[in-house]
C-alpha positions as CSV (number, residue, x, y, z in Angstrom):
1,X,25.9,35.8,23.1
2,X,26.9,32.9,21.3
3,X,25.9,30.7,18.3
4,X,24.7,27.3,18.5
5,X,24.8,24.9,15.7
6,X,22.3,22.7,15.3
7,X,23.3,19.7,12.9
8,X,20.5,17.9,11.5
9,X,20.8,13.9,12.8
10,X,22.8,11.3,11.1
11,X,19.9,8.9,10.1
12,X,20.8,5.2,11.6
13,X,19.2,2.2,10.3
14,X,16.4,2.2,13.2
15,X,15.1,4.8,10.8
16,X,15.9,3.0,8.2
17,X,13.5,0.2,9.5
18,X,10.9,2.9,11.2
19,X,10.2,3.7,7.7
20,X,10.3,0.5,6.0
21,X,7.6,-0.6,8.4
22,X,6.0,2.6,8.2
23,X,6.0,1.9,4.3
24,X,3.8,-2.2,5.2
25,X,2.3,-0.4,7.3
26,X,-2.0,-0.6,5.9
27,X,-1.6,-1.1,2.6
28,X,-4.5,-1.7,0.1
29,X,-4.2,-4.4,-2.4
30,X,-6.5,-6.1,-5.1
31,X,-6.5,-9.2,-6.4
32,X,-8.1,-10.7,-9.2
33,X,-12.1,-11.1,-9.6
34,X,-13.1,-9.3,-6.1
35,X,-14.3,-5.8,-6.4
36,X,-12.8,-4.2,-2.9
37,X,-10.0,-3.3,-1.9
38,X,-8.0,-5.2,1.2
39,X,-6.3,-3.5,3.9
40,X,-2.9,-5.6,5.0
41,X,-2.5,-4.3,8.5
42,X,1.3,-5.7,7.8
43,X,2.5,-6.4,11.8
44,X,4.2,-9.5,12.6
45,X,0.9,-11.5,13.4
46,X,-0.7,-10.3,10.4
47,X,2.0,-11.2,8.3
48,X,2.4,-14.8,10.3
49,X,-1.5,-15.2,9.6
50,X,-1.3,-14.4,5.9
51,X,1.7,-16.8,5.3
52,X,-0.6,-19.4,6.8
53,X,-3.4,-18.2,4.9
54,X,-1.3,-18.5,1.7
55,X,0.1,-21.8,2.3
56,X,-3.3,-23.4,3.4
57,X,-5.0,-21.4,-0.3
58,X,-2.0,-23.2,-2.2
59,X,-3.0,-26.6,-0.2
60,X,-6.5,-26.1,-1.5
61,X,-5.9,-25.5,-4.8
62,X,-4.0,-28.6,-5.4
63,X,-6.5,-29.9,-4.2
64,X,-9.3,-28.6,-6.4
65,X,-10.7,-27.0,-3.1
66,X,-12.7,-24.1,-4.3
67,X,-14.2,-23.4,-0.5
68,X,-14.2,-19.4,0.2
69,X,-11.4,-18.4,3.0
70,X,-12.0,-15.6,5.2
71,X,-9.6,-13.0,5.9
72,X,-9.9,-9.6,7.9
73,X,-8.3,-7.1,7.3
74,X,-6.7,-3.8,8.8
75,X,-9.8,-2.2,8.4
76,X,-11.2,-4.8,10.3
77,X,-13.2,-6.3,7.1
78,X,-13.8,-9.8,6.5
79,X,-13.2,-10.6,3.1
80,X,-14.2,-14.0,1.6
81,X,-12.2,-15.0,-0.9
82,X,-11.6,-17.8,-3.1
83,X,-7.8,-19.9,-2.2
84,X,-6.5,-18.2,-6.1
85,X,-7.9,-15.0,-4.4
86,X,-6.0,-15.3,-0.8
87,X,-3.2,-16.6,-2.8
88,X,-2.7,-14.2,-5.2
89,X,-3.3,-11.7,-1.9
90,X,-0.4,-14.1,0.0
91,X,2.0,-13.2,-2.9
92,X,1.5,-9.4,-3.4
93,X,1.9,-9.1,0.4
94,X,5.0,-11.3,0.1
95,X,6.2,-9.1,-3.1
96,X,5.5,-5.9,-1.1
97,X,7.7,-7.4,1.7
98,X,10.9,-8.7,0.3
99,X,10.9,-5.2,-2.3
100,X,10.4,-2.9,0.7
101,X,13.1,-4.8,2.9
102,X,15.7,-4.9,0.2
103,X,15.3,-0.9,0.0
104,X,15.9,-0.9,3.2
105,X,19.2,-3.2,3.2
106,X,20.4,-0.9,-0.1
107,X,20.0,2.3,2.0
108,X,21.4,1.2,5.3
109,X,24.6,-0.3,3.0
110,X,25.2,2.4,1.4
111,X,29.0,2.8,1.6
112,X,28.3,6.7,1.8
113,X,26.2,6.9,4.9
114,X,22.2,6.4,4.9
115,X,21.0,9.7,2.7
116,X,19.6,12.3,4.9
117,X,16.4,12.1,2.5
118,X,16.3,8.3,3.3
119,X,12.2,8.7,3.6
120,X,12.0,10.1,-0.4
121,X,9.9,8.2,-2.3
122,X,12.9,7.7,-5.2
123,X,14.9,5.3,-2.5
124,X,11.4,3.2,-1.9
125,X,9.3,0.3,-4.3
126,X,5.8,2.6,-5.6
């Protein structure tokens, strides 16, 4: 009979970037003077739709545009907000984004390997 060792996988950074998009994956957010909560599906196209969302709110408000925007959600909510309200949404998406990917570039740089715990909530923005 013989023994067979079983070595836990090396983690690569595909699972590295599984988990970071597991991590924008539905996330709730509030923003200032609406009383729900909105789900950001975070995919490509939602992303691409609320970073022309964002730009077209900061249009408005230079403008003194105070028009609601509609925006729906991963929950598949329409939310009406004001352009300081899908702005203010635009950047905490954006925030979320670049603090999540650099936790991802940190642990796939690691000049030790990518930690076996790689998914612990210590390596990863709250």
């Amino acid at each position: 009979m013989s023994i067979i060792s079983i070595r836990p996988k090396t983690p690569t950074g595909a699972d590295v970037n599984a988990e970071r998009d597991r991590r924008l994956h539905m996330q709730p957010f509030t923003v200032t003077g609406y009383n729900a909560t909105i789900v950001v599906e975070g995919d490509a196209a939602d992303r691409q739709n609320l970073l022309a969302l964002g730009a077209i709110a900061q249009g408005m408000i230079e403008a003194g545009n105070t028009d609601l925007m509609q925006y729906r959600d991963g929950a598949n909510v329409v939310h009406a907000l004001t352009p300081a309200q899908m702005h203010e949404l635009w950047m905490k998406g954006a925030a979320l984004i670049s603090a999540v990917s650099r936790a991802s570039w940190l642990l796939k740089d690691d000049p030790n390997g990518i930690p076996a715990d790689f998914a612990e909530d210590s390596y990863w923005p709250a």
